[in-house]
C-alpha positions in Angstrom: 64.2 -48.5 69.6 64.0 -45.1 72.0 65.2 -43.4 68.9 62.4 -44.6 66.2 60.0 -43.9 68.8 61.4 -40.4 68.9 61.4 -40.1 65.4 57.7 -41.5 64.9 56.7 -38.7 67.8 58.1 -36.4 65.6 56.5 -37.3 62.6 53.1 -37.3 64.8 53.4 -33.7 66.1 54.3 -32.8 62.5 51.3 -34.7 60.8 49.0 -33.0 64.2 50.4 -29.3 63.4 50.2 -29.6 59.5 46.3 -30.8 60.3 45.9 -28.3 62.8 46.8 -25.3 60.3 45.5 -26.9 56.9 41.7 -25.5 56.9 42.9 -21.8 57.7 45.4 -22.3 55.0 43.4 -23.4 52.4 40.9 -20.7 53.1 43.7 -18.1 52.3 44.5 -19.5 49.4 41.0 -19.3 48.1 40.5 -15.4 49.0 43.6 -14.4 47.2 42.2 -16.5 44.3 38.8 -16.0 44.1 37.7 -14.1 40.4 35.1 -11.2 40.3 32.1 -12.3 38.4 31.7 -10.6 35.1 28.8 -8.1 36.4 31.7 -7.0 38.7 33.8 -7.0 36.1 31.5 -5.4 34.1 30.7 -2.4 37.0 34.2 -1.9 37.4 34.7 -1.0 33.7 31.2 0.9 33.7 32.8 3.1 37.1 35.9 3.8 35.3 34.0 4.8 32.0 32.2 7.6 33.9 35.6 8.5 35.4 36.3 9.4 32.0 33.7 11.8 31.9 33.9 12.7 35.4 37.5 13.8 36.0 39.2 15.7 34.0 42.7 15.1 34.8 42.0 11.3 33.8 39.7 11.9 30.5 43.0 14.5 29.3 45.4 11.5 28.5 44.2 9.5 25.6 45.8 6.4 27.1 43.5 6.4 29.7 40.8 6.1 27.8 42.7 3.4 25.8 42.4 1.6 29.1 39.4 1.6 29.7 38.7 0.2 26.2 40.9 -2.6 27.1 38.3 -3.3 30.0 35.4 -3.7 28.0 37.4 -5.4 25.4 39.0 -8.1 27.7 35.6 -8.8 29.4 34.2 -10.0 25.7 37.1 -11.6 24.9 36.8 -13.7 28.2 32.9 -14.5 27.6 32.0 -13.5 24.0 28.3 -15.0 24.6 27.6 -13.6 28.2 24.7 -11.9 28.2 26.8 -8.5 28.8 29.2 -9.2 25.4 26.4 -7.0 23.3 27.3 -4.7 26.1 30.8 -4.8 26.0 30.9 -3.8 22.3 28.5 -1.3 22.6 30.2 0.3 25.3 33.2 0.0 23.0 31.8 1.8 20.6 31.2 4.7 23.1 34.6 5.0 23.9 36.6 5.1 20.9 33.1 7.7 19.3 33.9 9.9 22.6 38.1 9.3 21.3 36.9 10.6 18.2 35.0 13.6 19.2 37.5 14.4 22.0 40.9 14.1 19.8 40.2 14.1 16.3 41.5 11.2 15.5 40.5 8.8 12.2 41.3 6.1 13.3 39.1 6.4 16.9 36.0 6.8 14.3 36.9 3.6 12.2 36.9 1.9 15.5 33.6 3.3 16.6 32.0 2.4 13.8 33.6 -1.5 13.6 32.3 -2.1 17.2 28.6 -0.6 17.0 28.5 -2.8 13.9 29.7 -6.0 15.5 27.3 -5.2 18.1 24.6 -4.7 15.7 25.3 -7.7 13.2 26.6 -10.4 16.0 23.6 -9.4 18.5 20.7 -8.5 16.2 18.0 -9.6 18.6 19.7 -7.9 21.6 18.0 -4.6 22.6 21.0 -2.9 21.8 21.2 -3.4 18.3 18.6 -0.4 17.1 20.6 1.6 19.2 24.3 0.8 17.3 22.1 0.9 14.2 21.0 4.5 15.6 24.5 4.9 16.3 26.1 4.5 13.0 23.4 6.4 11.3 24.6 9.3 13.7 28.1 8.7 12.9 27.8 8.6 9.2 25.6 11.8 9.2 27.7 14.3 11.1 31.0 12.9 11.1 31.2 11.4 8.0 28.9 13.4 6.4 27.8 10.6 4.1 23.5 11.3 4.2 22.9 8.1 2.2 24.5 5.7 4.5 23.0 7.4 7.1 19.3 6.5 6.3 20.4 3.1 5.5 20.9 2.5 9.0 18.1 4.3 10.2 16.4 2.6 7.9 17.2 -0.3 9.4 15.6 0.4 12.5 12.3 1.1 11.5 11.9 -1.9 8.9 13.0 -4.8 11.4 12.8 -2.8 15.2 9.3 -1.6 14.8 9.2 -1.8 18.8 12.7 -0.5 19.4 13.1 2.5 21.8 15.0 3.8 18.9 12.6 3.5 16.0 10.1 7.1 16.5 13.7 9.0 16.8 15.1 7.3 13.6 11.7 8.0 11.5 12.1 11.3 12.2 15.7 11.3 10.8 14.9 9.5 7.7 11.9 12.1 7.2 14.0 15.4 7.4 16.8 13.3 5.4 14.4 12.7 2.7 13.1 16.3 2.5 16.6 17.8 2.8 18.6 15.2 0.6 16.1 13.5 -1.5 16.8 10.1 0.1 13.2 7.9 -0.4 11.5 6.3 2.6 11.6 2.7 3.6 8.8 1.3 2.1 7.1 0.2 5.5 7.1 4.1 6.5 4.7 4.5 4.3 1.0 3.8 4.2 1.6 1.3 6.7 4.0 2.7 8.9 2.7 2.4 12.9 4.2 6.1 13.6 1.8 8.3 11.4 0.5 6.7 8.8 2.4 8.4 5.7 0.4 8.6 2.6 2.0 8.6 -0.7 1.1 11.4 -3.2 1.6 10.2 -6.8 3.0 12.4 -9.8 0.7 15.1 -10.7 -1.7 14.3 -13.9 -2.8 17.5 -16.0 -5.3 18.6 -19.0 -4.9 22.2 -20.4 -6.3 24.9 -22.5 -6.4 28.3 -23.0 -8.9 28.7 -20.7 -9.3 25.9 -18.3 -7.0 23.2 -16.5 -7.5 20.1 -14.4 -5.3 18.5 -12.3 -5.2 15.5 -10.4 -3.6 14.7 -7.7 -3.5 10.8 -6.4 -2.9 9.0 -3.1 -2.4 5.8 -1.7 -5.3 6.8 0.9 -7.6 9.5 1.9 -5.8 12.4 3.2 -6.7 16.0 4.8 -5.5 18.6 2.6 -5.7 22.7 2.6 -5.7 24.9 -0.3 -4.2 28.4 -0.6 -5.1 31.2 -3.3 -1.5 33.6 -3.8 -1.6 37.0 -5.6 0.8 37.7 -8.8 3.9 39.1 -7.1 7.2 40.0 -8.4 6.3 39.1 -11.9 4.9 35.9 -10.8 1.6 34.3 -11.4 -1.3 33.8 -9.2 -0.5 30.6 -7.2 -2.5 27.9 -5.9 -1.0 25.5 -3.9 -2.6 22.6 -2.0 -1.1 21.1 1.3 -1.5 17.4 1.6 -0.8 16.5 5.0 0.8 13.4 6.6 2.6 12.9 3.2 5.2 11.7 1.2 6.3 12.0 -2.1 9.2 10.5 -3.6 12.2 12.0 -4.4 12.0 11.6 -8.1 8.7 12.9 -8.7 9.9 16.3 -6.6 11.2 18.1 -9.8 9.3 21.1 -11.3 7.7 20.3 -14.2 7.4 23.2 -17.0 3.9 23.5 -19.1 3.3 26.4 -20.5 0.9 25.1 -22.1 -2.2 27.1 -22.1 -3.5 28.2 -18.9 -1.2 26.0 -16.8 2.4 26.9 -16.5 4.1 25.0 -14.3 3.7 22.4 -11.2 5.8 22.1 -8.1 5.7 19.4 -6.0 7.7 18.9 -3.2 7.8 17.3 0.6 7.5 21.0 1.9 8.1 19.2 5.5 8.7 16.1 7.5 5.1 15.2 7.0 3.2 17.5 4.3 3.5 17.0 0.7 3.2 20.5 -1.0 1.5 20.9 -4.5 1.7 24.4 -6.5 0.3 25.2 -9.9 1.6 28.3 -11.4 -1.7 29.2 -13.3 -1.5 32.6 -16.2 -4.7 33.8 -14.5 -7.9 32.4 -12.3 -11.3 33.2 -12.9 -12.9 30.3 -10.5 -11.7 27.4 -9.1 -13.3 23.6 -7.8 -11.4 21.1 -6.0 -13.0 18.0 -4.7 -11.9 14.5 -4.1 -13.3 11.4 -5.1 -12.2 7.9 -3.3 -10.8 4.8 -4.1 -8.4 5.5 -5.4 -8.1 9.3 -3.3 -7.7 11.6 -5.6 -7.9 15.1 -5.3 -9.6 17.1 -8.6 -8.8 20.7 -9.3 -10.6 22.5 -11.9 -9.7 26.0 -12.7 -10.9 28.3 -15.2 -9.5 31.6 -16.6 -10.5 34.9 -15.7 -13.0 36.5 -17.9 -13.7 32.9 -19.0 -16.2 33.2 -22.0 -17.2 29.3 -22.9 -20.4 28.7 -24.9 -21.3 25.6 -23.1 -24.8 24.0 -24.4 -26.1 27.0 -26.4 -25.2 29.0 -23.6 -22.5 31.4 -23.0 -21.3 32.6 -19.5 -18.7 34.9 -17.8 -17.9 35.5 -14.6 -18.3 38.7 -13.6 -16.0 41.2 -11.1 -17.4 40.9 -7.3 -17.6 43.2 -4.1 -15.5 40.9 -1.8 -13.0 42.9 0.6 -10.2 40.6 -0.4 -10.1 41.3 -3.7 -9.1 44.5 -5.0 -10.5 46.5 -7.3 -9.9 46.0 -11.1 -9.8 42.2 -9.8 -11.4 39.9 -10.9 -14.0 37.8 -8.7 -12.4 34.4 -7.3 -14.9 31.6 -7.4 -13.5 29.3 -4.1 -15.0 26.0 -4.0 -14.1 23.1 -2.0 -15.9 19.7 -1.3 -14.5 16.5 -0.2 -16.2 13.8 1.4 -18.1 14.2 4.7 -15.7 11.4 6.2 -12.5 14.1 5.4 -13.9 16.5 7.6 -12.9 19.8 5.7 -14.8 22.7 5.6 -14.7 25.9 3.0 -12.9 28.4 3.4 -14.0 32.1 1.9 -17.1 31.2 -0.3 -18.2 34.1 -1.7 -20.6 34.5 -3.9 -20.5 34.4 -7.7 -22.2 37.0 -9.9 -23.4 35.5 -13.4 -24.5 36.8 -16.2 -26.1 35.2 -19.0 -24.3 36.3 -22.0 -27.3 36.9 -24.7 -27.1 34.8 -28.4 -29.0 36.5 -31.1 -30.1 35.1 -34.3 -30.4 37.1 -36.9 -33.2 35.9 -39.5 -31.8 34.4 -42.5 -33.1 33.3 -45.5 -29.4 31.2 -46.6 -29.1 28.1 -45.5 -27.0 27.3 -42.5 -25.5 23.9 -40.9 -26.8 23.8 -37.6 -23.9 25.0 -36.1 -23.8 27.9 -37.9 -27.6 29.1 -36.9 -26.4 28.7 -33.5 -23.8 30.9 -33.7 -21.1 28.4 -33.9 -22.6 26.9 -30.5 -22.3 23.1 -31.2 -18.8 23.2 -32.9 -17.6 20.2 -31.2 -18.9 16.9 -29.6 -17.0 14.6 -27.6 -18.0 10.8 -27.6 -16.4 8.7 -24.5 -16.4 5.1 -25.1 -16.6 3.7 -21.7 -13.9 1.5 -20.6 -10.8 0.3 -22.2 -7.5 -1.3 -21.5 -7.1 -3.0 -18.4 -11.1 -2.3 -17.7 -13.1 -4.2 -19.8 -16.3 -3.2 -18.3 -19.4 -5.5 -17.9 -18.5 -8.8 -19.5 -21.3 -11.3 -20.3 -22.5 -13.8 -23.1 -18.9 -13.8 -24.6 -18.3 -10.3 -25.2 -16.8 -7.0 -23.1 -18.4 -3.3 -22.9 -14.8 -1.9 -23.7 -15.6 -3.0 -27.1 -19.1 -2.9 -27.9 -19.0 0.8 -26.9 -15.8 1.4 -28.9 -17.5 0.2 -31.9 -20.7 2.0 -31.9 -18.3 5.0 -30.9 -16.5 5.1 -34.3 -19.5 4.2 -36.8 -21.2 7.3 -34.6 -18.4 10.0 -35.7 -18.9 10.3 -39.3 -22.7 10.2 -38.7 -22.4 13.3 -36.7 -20.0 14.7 -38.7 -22.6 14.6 -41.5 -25.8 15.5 -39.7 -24.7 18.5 -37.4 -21.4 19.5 -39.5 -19.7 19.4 -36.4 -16.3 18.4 -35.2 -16.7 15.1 -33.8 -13.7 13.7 -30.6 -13.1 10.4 -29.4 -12.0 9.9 -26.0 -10.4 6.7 -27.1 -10.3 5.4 -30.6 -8.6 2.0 -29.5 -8.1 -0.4 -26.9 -6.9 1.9 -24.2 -7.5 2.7 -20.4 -8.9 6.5 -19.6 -9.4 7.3 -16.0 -12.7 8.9 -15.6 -11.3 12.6 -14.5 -8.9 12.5 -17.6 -12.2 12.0 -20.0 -13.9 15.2 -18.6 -11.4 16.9 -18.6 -10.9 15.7 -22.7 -14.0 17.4 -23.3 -13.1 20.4 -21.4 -9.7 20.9 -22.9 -11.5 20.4 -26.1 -14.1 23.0 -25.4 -17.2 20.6 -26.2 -20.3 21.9 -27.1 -21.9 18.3 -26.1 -20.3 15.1 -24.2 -21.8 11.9 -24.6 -20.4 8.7 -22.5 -21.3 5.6 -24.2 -21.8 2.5 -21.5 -23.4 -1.0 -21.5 -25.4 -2.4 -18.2 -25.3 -5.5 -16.1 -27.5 -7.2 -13.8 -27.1 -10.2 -11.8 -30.8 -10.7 -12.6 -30.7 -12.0 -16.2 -33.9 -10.8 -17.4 -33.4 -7.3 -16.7 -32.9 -5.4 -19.9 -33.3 -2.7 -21.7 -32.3 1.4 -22.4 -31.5 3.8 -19.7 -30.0 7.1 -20.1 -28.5 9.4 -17.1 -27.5 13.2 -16.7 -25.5 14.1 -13.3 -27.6 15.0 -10.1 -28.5 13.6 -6.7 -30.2 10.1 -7.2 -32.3 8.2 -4.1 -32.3 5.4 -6.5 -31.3 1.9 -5.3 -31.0 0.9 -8.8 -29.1 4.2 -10.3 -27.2 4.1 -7.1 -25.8 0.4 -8.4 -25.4 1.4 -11.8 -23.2 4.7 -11.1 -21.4 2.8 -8.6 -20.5 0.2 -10.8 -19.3 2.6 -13.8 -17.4 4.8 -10.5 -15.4 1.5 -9.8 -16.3 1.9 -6.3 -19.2 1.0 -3.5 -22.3 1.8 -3.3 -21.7 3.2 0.3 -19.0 5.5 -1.0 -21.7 6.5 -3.8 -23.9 8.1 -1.0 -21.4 9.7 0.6 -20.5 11.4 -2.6 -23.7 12.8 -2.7 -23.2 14.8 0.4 -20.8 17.0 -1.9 -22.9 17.3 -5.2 -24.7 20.1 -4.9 -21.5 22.2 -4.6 -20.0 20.8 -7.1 -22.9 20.7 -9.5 -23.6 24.9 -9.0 -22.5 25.6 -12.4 -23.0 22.4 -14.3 -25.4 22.7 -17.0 -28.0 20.2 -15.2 -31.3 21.5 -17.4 -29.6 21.1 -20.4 -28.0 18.1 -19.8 -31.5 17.1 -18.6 -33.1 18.0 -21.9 -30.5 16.5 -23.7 -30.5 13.1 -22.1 -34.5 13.4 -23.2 -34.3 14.2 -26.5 -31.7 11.4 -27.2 -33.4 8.7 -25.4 -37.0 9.5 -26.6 -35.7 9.3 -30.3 -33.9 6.1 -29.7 -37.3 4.5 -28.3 -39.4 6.2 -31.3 -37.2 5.7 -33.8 -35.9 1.6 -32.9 -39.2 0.3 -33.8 -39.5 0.1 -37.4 -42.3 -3.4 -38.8 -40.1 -5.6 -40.0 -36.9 -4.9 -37.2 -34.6 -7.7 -37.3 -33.4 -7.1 -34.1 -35.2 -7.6 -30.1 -37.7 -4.4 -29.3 -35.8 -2.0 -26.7 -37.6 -1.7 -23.1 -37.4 1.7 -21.8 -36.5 2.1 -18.2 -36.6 5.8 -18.2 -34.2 8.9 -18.1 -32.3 9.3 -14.9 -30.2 10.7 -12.6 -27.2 9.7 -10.6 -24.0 10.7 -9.6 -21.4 9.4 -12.2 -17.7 10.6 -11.9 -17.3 10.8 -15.5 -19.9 13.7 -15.6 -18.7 15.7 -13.2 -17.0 18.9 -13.6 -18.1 18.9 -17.3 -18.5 22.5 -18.5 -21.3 21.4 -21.3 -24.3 18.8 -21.2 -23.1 15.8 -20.5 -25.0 12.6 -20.7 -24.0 9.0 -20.1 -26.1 6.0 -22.1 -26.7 2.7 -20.9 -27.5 1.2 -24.5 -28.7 -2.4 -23.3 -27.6 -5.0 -20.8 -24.8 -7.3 -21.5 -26.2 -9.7 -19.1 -29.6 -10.4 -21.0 -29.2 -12.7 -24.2 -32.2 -10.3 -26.1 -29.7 -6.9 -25.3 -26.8 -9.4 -26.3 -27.6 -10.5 -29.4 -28.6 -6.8 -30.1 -25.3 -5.5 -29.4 -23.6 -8.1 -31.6 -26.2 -7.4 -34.7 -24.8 -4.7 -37.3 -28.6 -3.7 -38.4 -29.3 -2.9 -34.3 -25.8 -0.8 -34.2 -26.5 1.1 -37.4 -29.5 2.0 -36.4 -28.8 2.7 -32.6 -25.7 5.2 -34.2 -28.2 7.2 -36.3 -31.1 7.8 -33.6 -28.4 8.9 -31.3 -27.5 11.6 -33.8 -31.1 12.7 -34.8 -31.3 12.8 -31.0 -28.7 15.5 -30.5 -30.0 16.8 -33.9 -33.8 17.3 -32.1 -31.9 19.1 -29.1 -30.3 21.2 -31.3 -33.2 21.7 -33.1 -35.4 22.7 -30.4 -32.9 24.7 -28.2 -32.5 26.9 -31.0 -36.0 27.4 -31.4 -36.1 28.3 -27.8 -33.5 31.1 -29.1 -35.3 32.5 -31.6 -38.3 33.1 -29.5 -36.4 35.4 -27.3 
């Protein structure tokens, strides 16, 4: 019994001592087994990582740097959707770049670029991805040399990281990529990009001649631009080139493109830099120049004539003449420098000096032979240019079933051979069929052409459908509501842009041949009202609504008399069924030629006299 009781006190001081000792135990254990959190974790690689960099006796051996891949690497592997596993492969890709750059090793570079794309394709929303994006395009551009992959990752960024820290450093790359390698911009860097607003330039469209030559350039908004006026040098050309600033022009529209064809001889375009889109027309010589632009669409307009330019324009020859200017030489000839834009572009002139002109003197000598008219005017109405509003993909005013496009078109081509016989002239069609003709490109027609006369053919609208009748316009300032709508309409653009072109008419109108074109417009429209009233007409009376002036694109620039006819409105059902009667066509065709046959008539009149 002593002996169990023994025993059982034993057992009690055991069971008191092993209580006694459990809780400091137990809280032993834990310390030696408590795990670092993975910020620790993360720290601890982070501290050794700058021991890398920091001591050199460590960052010398490759296998330490090894190791401290393994720390970022087992941290992922141990919580691959932790917030700090976008970190982990990022910092991964670090390392083995820094391998790379440190020991020249292939295989460090392959594994750079694997983790900075895991990082970037696993973790796309993570802040981190625009900068393994960044990464790779870094990589692939000085390392592996490879210019094209490179701005598809920095392309990357700015299409889908638009508020990345990354994105204003990586459109700068893809900028000087594109004007180094010829790589195009993401779409969304231009036009709409948030950084700086790139405009496109479009391919260059040209007209030449002998002795004049339009260009225009388009782009995808307004732009501020700056033109400069080079010297022949080294057996080159004068050269004018235009600098079109926050630019951008596509790779395969940067080729030179060869003319030689008349007074042009060759245009360069190229992204001159990051941001500025460079334009140069090799030109065989320049006796005055216009630029101007003209909105929606921009486009910028270049007109250039030759030197010692000689153009009998309306009966009226002119040259342009030497000047005293001290940055022109002498022997040179006189530069004519004009530049208007609109008053929204803020650009100024630069160097307008004045232009001396001379009127060149036609004599007639008395004759009693019979001549074409033509002939008595010394060959001064050789050729006429009709322009049939319209066409193509514009069909104009459209009203009662039928489109302007092709009423004008048809009165267009019964007028040629009516001319043809009553002036013995050469007669051009802007268009003979179904086709679109920007505006510039039909001045120009008549300029390349060197017409004597141009004549745009149009048909009006009015929301008002008793409004009706003839109008005809020459180019000059207009405080017309009503002109203002009709010019507006024909320009394709508002009536608040229409105003603000006015601001730059007057310089570009200095040469344009405003009487004549006045008289001209006259002696058409008064013969059309005179003539369209014959007893027994089968066709409604015309209502006159006058001769007028407004500012139509199609008319500027031209280097002759240049009228524009609004022959009846489509919108009335009188004008309508006018326009659809053959008898009110024929007859409209031929008092349009003895109209141009009175100006002709009494212009040279006005010559003899002298």
């Amino acid at each position: 019994m002593s002996q169990r009781l023994t025993n059982y006190s034993l057992f009690l001081t055991l069971i008191v001592l092993l209580v006694g000792f459990s809780s400091p135990l137990r809280a032993q254990i834990e310390v030696h087994e408590q795990v670092p959190t993975i910020k620790e974790r993360y720290d601890q690689a982070k501290f050794y990582f700058n021991q890398l960099h920091n001591n050199r006796s460590i960052s010398a051996s490759r296998d330490n740097w090894l190791k401290g891949s393994r720390n970022f690497r087992r941290i992922y592997l141990s919580s691959p959707k932790s917030d700090y596993a976008p970190s982990c492969l990022f910092m991964l890709g670090r390392i083995y770049s820094q391998m790379y750059d440190k020991f020249r090793l292939e295989l460090d570079l392959d594994e750079a670029i694997s983790y900075y794309k895991d990082t970037a394709r696993l973790f796309s929303q993570d802040r981190l991805a625009d900068d393994a994006y960044f990464a790779l395009g870094t990589l692939f551009l000085k390392q592996k040399k490879d210019p094209q992959k490179a701005a598809e990752f920095f392309s990357e960024i700015v299409t889908n990281y638009p508020n990345g820290d990354k994105h204003p450093e990586a459109a700068k790359r893809l900028k000087i990529l594109s004007k180094e390698n010829n790589i195009p911009l993401p779409e969304i860097m231009v036009a709409s990009s948030r950084l700086n607003n790139l405009n496109y330039v479009l391919p260059v469209k040209y007209w030449s001649s002998n002795n004049y030559t339009r260009v225009v350039i388009m782009a995808s908004g307004p732009v501020r631009y700056k033109d400069v006026l080079l010297e022949a040098a080294d057996g080159k050309p004068r050269r004018l080139y235009l600098d079109f600033k926050q630019s951008y022009i596509e790779p395969r529209f940067r080729a030179p493109v060869p003319i030689e064809d008349g007074l042009l001889r060759r245009i360069r375009t190229g992204q001159f830099s990051t941001d500025t889109v460079r334009v140069v027309l090799d030109i065989e010589s320049i006796g005055s120049y216009k630029i101007f632009s003209l909105p929606d669409p921009f486009r910028v307009v270049i007109d250039v004539r030759g030197e010692n330019l000689k153009k009998d324009s309306g009966l009226i020859a002119s040259d342009t003449k030497p000047g005293k200017n001290k940055n022109i030489g002498p022997g040179k000839p006189h530069i004519k420098h004009e530049i208007v834009v609109l008053r929204d572009q803020k650009k100024m002139a630069v160097n307008q000096p004045a232009v001396a002109q001379q009127k060149d003197e036609v004599t007639i000598t008395p004759t009693t032979k019979e001549f074409s008219l033509a002939q008595q005017l010394g060959l001064g109405v050789r050729t006429i240019v009709i322009d049939p509003g319209h066409g193509g993909k514009d069909p104009g005013a459209m009203a009662n079933g039928i489109k302007e496009k092709d009423i004008v078109l048809n009165i267009a081509k019964q007028l040629v051979p009516i001319l043809q016989k009553d002036l013995g002239c050469k007669v051009i069609l802007t268009r003979s069929d179904d086709t679109f003709i920007s505006l510039e490109e039909r001045t120009a027609i008549a300029n390349t052409q060197g017409a004597d006369l141009f004549i745009s053919l149009h048909v009006n609208a009015h929301p008002v459908q008793k409004v009706r009748g003839l109008e005809t316009y020459y180019l000059n300032f207009s405080t017309n509501a009503e002109a203002m709508r009709v010019a507006a309409r024909e320009n394709a653009t508002s009536t608040h842009q229409m105003s603000e072109l006015q601001d730059i008419l007057s310089d570009i109108m200095q040469n344009s041949k405003i009487n004549e074109s006045s008289r001209l417009a006259n002696r058409v429209h008064q013969t059309i009202l005179t003539k369209a009233k014959p007893p027994n007409r089968d066709y409604a009376r015309i209502k006159d609504l006058g001769v007028k002036q407004a500012p139509f694109y199609v008319l500027i620039g031209a280097q002759m008399p240049a009228v524009l006819l609004e022959i009846a409105f489509i919108s009335n059902t009188e004008d309508a069924a006018n326009l659809t009667n053959p008898h009110f066509i024929r007859m409209l065709t031929h008092e349009i030629s003895e109209g141009i046959k009175s100006y002709v008539n009494a212009t040279s009149a006005q010559l003899r006299l002298k």
